[in-house]
Structures are given as structure tokens and as C-alpha cells.
VOGU-3710 file (C-alpha; in Angstrom, 3 decimals, decimal comma):
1> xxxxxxxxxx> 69,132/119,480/44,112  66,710/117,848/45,766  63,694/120,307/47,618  62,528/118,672/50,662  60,429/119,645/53,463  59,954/118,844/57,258  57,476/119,408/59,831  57,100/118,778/63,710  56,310/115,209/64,552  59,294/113,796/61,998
11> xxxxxxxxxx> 57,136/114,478/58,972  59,147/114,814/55,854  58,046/115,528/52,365  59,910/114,753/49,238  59,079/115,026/45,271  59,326/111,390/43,609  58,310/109,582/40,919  55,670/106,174/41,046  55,003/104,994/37,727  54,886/107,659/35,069
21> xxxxxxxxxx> 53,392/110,272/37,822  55,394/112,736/40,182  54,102/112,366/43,795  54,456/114,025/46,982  56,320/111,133/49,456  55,454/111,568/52,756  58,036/109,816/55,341  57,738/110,042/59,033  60,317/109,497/61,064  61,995/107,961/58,012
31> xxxxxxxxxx> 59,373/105,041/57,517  57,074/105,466/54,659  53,421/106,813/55,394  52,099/107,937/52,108  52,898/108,822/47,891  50,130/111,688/47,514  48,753/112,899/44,311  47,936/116,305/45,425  48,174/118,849/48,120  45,031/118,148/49,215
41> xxxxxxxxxx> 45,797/114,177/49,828  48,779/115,727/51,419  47,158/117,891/53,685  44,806/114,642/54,970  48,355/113,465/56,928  49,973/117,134/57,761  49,210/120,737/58,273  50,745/122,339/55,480  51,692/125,456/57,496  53,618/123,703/59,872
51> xxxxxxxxxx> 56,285/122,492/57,102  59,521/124,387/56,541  61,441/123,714/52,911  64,642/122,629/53,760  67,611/124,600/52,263  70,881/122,993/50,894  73,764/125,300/51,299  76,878/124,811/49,430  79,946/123,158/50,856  83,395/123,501/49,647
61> xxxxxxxxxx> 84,661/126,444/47,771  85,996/129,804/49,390  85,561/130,941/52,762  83,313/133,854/52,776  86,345/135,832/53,409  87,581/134,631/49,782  84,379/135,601/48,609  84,484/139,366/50,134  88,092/139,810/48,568  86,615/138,735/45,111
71> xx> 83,948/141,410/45,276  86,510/144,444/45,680
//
């Protein structure tokens, strides 16, 4: 699963590889801006405060009803 995060402005963060080395890919509005090699390169284009981690939540599978019944 991939952990991404967003921030106001249509900043969005990513982990990715370039080369050999895992970087930080910073996207706005889904154009390319930056790969950074820190947090602190990072924090040069966005205040790291202002980003929320984005949460994938499951699809599929049993209703949450389903899920209550299994718990009894």
C-alpha cells in the first residue's frame, strides 16, 4: 500500500525510487515539482504541518454489519 500525503494548494507527497535512492516526490496539482532527498529539501517547497497522510480503506469484503455478527 502505497502512503501518500496531501496538503492545501494541491501539494502531494509520495515515496519513490530515482536511481538506487528512495526520495520524497513532490507533485502539485499532479505535475511534477520536485524528488527530495530529505525532509528538510522537502520542507524548502511545503510546510510540513499542513500535510495530512492519506488513508486507504479497504473495499470489498463484509458490510460492517457482517463484521459485527462475526464478533458475537
Amino acid at each position: 500500500m502505497e502512503t501518500r500525503w496531501v496538503g492545501p494548494d494541491g501539494y502531494e507527497i509520495t515515496a519513490a525510487t530515482r536511481g538506487d535512492r528512495q526520495v520524497l516526490r513532490l507533485r502539485r496539482h499532479g505535475e511534477h515539482v520536485a524528488d527530495c532527498f530529505s525532509i528538510e529539501e522537502l520542507r524548502r517547497y511545503v510546510d510540513l504541518a499542513d500535510l495530512c497522510e492519506v488513508i486507504s480503506l479497504p473495499f470489498g469484503g463484509r458490510s460492517s454489519r457482517g463484521r459485527q455478527e462475526a464478533l458475537r
